[in-house]
VOTORDREN-873145 format. One record per residue (C-alpha): residue in one letter; x negated, y, z. Coordinates in Angstrom, 1 decimal, decimal comma. Layout:
   res       px       py       pz
     A        X        Y        Z
...
This chain:
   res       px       py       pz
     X      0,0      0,0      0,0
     X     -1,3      3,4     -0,5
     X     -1,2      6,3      1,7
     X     -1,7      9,9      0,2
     X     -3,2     12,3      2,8
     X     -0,7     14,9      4,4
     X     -3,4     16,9      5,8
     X     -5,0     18,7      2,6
     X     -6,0     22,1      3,3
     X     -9,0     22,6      1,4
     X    -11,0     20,0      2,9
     X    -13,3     17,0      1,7
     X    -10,0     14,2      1,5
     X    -10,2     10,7      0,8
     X     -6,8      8,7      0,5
     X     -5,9      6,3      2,8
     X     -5,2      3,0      1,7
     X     -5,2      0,6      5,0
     X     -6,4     -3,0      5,2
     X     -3,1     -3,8      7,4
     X      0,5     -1,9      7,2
     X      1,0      1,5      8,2
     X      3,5      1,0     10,8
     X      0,3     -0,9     12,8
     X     -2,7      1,3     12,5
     X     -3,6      3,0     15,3
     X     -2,3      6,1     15,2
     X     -4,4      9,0     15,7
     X     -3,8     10,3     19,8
     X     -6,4     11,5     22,5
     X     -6,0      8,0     23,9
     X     -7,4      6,3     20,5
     X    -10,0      8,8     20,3
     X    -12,8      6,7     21,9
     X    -12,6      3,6     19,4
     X    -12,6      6,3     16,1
     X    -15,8      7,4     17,5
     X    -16,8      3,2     18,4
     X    -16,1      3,1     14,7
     X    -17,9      6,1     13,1
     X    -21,2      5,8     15,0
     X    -21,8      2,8     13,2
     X    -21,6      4,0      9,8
     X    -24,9      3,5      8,7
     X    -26,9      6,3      6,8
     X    -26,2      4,9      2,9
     X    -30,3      6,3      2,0
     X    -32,0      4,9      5,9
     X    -29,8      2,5      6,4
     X    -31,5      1,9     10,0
     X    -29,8      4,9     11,5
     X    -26,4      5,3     11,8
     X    -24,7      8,9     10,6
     X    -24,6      9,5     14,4
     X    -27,7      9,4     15,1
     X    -29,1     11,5     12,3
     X    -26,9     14,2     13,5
     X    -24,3     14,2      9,8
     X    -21,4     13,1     12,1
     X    -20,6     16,2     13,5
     X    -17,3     15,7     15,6
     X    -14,2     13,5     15,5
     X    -10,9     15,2     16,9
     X     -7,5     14,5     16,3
     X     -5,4     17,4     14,4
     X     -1,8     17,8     14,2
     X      0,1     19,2     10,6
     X      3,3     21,5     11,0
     X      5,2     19,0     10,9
     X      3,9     17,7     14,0
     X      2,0     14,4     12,5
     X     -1,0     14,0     13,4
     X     -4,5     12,7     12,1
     X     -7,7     12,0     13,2
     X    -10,3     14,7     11,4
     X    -13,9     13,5     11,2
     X    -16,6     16,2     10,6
     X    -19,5     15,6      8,8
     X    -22,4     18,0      7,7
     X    -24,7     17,1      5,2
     X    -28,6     17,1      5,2
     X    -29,0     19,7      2,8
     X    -26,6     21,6      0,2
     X    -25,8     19,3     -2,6
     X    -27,4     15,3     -1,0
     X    -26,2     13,3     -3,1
     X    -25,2     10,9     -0,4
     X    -22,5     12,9      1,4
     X    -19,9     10,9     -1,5
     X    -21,2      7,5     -0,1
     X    -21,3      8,8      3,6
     X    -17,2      9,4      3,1
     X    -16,5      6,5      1,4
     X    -17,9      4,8      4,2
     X    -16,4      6,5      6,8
     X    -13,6      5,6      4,9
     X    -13,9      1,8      5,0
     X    -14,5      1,9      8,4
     X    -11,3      3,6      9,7
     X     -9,6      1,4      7,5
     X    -11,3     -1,8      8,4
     X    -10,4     -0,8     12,4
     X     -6,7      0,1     11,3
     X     -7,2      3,9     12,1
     X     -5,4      6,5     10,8
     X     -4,6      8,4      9,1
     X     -7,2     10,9      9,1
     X     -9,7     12,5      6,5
     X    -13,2     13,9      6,1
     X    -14,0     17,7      6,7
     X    -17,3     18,5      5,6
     X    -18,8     21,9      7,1
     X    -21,7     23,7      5,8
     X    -22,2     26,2      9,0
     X    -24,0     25,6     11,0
     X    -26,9     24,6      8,7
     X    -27,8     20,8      9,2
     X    -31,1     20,9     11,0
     X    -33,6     18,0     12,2
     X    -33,6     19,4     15,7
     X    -29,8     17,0     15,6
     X    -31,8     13,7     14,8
     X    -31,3     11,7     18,1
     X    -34,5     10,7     20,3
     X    -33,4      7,0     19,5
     X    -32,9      7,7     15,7
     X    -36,5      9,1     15,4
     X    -38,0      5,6     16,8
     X    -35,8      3,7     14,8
     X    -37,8      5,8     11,6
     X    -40,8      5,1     12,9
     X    -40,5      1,8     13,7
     X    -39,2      1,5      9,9
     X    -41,9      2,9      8,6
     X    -41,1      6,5      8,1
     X    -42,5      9,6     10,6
     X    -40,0     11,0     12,0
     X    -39,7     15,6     11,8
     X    -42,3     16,7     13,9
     X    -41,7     19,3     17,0
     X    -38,3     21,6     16,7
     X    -37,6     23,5     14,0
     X    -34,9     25,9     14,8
     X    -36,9     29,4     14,7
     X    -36,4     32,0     17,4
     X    -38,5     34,4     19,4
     X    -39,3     32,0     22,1
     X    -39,7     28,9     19,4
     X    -41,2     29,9     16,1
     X    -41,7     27,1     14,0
     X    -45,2     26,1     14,1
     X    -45,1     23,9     10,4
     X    -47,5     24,5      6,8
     X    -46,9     24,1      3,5
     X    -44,4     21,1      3,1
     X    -43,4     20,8      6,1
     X    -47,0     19,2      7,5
     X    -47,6     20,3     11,3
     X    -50,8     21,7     12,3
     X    -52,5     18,5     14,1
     X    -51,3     16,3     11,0
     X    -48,6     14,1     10,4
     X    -49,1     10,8     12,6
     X    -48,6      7,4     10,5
     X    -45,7      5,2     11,7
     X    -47,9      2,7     11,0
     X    -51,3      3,0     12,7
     X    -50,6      6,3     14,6
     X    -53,7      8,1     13,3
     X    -53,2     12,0     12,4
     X    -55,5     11,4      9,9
     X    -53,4     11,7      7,0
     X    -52,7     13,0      3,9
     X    -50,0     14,6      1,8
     X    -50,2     12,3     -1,8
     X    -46,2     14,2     -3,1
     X    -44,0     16,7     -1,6
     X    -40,9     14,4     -2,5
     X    -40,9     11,1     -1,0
     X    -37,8      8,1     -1,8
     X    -35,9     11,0     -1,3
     X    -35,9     14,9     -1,6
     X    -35,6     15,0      2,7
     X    -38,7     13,0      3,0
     X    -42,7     13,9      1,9
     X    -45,1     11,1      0,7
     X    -48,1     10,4      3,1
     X    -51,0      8,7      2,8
     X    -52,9      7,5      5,9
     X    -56,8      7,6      5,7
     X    -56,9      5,4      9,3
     X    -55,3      2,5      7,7
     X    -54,8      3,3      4,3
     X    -51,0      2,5      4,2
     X    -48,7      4,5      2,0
     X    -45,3      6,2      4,3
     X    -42,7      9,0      4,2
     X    -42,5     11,6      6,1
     X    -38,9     13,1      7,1
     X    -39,7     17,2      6,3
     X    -38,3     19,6      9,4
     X    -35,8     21,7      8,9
């Protein structure tokens, strides 16, 4: 059965089309709140499959909205890495398959652009879970103020080098600016000689 979204107001909308029938989803409520967010923080990123959407900071909020009609709907808010990321289509189809594969709804996708996403929102545990993949995590914080200036060089490289996931020398190289992806930097490291990606901060 298919389900067209009630809640378009200029937003990022997927339809609905639930695995079960829609008199037995879950319907959106303060109460159901803590299972949509169960479900949405482990959507996996579609590009670093490792870390969830959660954890690299794209999952913004989840909140339940009501129309004028008084129906309400469980909004999920996403921001995306950088203007334009190819993967943001993915990340809602995802979110998407999720909600419908816990019975959820309904609910759709808002994506907002302000605030700027920034690698200050990558979790402590996401930036391990790079590492431990093989790709260095953003170095130090990079949201500029008086008190915090950022303290990064050309590409994104800090000042005492970019330590390989691999070895953890600082001894290392930059061999592209673009890595597997237009967030990440390619790295060579002179210690061990292995080849990584660094995620740029920003």
């Amino acid at each position: 059965m298919h389900m067209t979204n009630p809640f378009a107001d200029a937003m990022t909308n997927l339809p609905l089309t639930p695995a079960v029938a829609p008199d037995v989803l879950t319907p959106a409520s303060e109460a159901s709140l803590p299972l949509a967010w169960q479900t949405l923080e482990a959507v996996p990123d579609p590009e670093i499959p490792v870390v969830s959407i959660r954890e690299l900071g794209i999952l913004r909020d989840v909140r339940v909205v009501t129309n004028e009609e008084g129906a309400t709907a469980f909004e999920i808010v996403i921001t995306p890495t950088y203007s334009g990321c190819p993967a943001m289509q993915q990340i809602a189809e995802d979110i998407a398959a999720a909600m419908t594969r816990a019975g959820l709804g309904p609910w759709h996708v808002k994506t907002v652009l302000a605030p700027a996403w920034t690698t200050d929102w990558i979790s402590p545990e996401a930036r391990e879970k790079l590492r431990s993949y093989g790709i260095a995590p953003p170095t130090g914080a990079q949201a500029v103020s008086a008190d915090a200036p950022r303290k990064i060089t050309f590409y994104g490289r800090p000042k005492d080098g970019v330590p390989c996931p691999h070895c953890g020398s600082v001894d290392t190289e930059v061999v592209s600016a673009f890595g597997s992806t237009a967030c990440k930097a390619h790295y060579r490291c002179r210690t061990c000689q292995e080849p990584f990606d660094y995620f740029k901060p920003y």
